[in-house]
N, C-alpha and C positions, 0 to 999 in steps of 0.2 A: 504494500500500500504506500503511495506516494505521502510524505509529509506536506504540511500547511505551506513550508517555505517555498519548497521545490514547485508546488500546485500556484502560489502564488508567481516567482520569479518565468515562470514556464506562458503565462497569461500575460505578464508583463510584456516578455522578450517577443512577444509576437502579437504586442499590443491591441490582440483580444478583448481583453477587459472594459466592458462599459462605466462611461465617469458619468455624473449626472450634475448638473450647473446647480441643482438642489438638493437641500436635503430630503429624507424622509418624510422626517418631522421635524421643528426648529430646537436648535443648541436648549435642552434643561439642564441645566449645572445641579439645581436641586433633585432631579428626578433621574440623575445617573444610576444606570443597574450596578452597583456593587458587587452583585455575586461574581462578576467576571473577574474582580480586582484579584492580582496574584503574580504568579507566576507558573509557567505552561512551558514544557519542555517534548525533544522527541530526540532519541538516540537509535540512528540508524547506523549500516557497516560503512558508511561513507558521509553521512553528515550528522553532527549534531546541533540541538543547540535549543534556544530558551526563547519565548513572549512574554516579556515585561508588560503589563496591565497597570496603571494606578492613575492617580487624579495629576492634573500637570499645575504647579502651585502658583502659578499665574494664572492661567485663564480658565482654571476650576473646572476645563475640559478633559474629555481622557486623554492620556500620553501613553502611546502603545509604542514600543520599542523591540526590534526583534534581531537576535544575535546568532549567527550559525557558523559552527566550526565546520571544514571539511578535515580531509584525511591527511592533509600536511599544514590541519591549525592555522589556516589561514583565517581570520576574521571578516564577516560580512556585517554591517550594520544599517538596517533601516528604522526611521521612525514615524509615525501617523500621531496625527491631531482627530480627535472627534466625538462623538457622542450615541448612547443609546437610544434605540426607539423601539417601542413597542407596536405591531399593529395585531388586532384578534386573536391576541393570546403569543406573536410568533416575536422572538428577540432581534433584530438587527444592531449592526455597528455600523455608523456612516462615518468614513475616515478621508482624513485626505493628507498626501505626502508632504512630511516636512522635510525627510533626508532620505535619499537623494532632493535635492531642490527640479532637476530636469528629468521628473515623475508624470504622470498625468493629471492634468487639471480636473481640478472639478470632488465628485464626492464618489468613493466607491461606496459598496453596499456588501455585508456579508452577513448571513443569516447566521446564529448563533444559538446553541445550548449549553446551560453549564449543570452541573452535577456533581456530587461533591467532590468528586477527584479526578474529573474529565471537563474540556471546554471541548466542545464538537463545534466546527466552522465550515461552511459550506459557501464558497465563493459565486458570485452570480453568473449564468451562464450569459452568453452575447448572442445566438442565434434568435433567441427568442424576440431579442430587444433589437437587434437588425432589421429582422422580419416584421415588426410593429412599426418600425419607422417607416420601411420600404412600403408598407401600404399605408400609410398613414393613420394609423392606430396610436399613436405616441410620437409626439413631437422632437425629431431630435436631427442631428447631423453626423454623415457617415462621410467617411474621406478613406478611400483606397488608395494604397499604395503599391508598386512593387513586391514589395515582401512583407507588408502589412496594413492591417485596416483600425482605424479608430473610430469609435462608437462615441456621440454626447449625446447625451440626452438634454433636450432643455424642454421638457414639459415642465409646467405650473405643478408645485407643490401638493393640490389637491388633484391632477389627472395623475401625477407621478406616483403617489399613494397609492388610487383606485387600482391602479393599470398591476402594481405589485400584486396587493391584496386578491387581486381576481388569476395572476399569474403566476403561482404565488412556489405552485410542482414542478411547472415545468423553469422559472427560473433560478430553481435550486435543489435541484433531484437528486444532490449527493451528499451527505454529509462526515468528514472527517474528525477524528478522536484524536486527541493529546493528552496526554497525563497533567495534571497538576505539579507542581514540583512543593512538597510539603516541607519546609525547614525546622530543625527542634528548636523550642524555646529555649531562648538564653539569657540569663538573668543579665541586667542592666553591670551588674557588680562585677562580673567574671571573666576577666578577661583571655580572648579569644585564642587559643594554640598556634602557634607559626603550621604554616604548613599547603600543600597546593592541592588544589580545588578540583575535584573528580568531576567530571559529568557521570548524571546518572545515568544507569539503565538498567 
């Protein structure tokens, strides 16, 4: 099974992935899902590595930060900006790239579950949202290239909603697991052993 990175960077690199000029729902700082805050890891034979989750202390949105080792330890780091939404029960995360800077504009969308010691994420597909533009079902602009196509959406807020909500299987019919990465409690007082830092598995 492919990890979240690899599914992510794979959608990037062949810039796939539909952005959308809006959000879901608008930025709540107060109404942020918490149960996602953590940290989430996957240790495969060829890459590992961690999803930093927490609130960003300036602008009270989420700060998602995501770090992958491969197999000669080379470090990869990206980070997103964003916020939770709820629509009829289903979680989403609307994010948009802080680092890299030259990412794709606009807002992605990834449907989410959390559990006590799994986050499952399920990335949006683009066929679905190509094929809604091309007949005009949803407002947006497609631009082919050579060796890649880029999707935006710029429907209004409230058809952006409807059009998920109604589309809701087929634009996220997969969902992937990651573990939780659970750390022991360490008293304030006791200070910490020298020593180098295992990735788990």
């Amino acid at each position: 099974m492919r990890h979240l990175l690899t599914i992510l960077l794979l959608v990037l690199a062949t810039a796939c992935v539909p952005y959308s000029t809006h959000p879901l729902t608008p930025p709540d700082i107060a109404g942020l899902d918490q149960s996602i805050f953590g940290t989430w890891f996957w240790n495969e034979e060829r890459e590992s590595g961690y999803i930093h989750i927490g609130r960003d202390e300036k602008s009270g949105l989420l700060r998602v930060m995501m770090l992958s080792f491969d197999s000669e330890m080379e470090l990869d780091v990206s980070e997103f900006s964003g916020h939770t939404s709820s629509l009829n029960g289903s979680q989403y995360l609307n994010l948009q790239w802080v680092a890299p800077p030259e990412e794709g504009s606009g807002y992605m969308f990834i449907k989410y579950t959390v559990t006590a010691d799994k986050l499952g994420i399920s990335f949006m597909e683009s066929d679905p949202i190509t094929a809604a533009i091309e007949q005009g079902v949803l407002q947006g602009e497609i631009k082919r290239q050579k060796w890649a196509t880029s999707v935006q959406v710029t429907a209004a807020p409230t058809e952006l909603k409807q059009f998920v909500q109604n589309n809701e299987k087929a634009l996220f019919p997969e969902m992937k697991y990651i573990p939780r990465l659970n750390l022991p409690n360490m008293p304030s007082e006791q200070v910490p052993q020298s020593g180098s830092a295992q990735i788990p598995r």
